[in-house]
N, C-alpha and C positions, 0 to 999 in steps of 0.2 A: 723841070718835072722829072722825077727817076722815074727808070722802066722799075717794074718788079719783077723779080725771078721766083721761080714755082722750082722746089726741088723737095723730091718723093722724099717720105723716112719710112720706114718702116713701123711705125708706131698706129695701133689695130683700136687701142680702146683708150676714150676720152677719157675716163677715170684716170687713169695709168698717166698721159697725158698733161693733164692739169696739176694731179702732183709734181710730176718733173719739173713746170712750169714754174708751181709755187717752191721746189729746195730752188731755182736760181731768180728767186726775186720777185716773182708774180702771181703773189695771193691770189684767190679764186675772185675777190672784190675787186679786181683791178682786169680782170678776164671775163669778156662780155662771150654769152654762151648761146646763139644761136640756132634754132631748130632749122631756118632755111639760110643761106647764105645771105649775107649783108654787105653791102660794099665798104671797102675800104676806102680811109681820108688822107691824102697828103699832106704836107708838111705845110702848106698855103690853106688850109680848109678843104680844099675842092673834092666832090668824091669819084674814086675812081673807079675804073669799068671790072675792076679785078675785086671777088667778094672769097666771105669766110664765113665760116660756122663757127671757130673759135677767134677774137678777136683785141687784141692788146691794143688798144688805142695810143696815139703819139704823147700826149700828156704822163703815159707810163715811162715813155722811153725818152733818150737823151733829145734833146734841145735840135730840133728840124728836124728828126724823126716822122717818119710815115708812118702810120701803121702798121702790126704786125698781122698776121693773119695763118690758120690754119684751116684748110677746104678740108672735108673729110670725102673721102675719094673710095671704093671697094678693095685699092688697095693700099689703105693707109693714110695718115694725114699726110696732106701737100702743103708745106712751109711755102710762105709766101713772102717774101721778103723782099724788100726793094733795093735799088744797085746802090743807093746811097746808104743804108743801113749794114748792106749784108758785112761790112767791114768789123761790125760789131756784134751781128747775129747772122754771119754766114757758116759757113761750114764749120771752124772749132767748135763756134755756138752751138752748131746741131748735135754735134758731138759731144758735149755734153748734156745737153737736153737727152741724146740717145742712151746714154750711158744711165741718168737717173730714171730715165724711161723702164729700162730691162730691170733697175732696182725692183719699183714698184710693181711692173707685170710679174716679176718672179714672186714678189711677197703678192699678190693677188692670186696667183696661180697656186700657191701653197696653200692658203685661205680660203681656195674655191675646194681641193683636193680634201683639206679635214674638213671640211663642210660636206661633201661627200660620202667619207668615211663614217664621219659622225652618222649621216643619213643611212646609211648601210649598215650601220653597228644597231641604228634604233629598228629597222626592221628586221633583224634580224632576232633582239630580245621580243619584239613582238609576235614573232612566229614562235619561236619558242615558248612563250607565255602560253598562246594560243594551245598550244602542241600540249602544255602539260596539262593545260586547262581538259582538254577532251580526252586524255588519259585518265584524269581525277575521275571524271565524270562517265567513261566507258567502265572503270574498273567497279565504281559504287553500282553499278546496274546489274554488274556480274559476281556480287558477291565480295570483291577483292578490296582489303585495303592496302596504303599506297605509304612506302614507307621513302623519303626525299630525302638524299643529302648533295651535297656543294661538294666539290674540289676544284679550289680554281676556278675558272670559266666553265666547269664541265655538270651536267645536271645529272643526279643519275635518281632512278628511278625504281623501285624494287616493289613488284606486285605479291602480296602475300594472301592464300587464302586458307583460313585455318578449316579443317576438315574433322571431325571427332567421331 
């Protein structure tokens, strides 16, 4: 029976995660995805006292393979890897797992940022809509028409009141 080894990565969000997983070989169909932890199987059937929220079964991996396992921990997933595997998914393995990891949180992180911007750009034309809407609307009250033109991004507004 191998012991398993537990060693931290620094890896925050399962999205991120699972892609990694899937560029080195392990579709999301082959990753069992757990809300509360699930025990792991060894390479005999038997299941062990060590569990995972993300979970690669033996039948994914080489031939008397244990399971693979990720705990998700407050700080970061904990690889779970047993002494007989980790020759094949120990430390280079995590090393790149970590490297396509930072791929996909950076294109997440950029993704989140113009989804932001975007969200910021749209309240922003919405104030300003607002803004010219109650301009239209002060000035008709007071006599004034509203003459509008564009440059650029810029709105400009010109109150004219003819007087005879």
């Amino acid at each position: 029976m191998s012991a398993y080894i537990r060693m931290m990565t620094p890896m925050m969000e399962k999205e991120c995660l699972l892609l990694a997983l899937s560029d080195l070989g392990f579709p999301s169909s082959r990753i069992e995805d757990h809300g509360t932890p699930t025990a792991l199987v060894g390479y005999g059937g038997d299941e062990r006292t060590q569990t995972a929220h993300l979970v690669i079964r033996r039948q994914y991996l080489q031939q008397s393979s244990n399971d693979l396992g990720f705990l998700a921990t407050p700080t970061g997933y904990q690889a779970i890897v047993s002494d007989y595997d980790k020759s094949r998914y120990g430390e280079s393995w995590l090393a790149q797992l970590g490297d396509r990891y930072s791929v996909h949180s950076a294109a997440r992180a950029a993704r989140l940022a113009e989804e932001e911007r975007r969200k910021l750009e749209e309240q922003r034309r919405k104030l300003v809509e607002s803004q010219r809407v109650a301009i239209y609307e002060k000035a008709k009250k007071l006599g004034y028409q509203v003459k509008e033109s564009r440059e650029g991004e810029s709105l400009r507004l010109v109150l004219i009141k003819r007087t005879y």
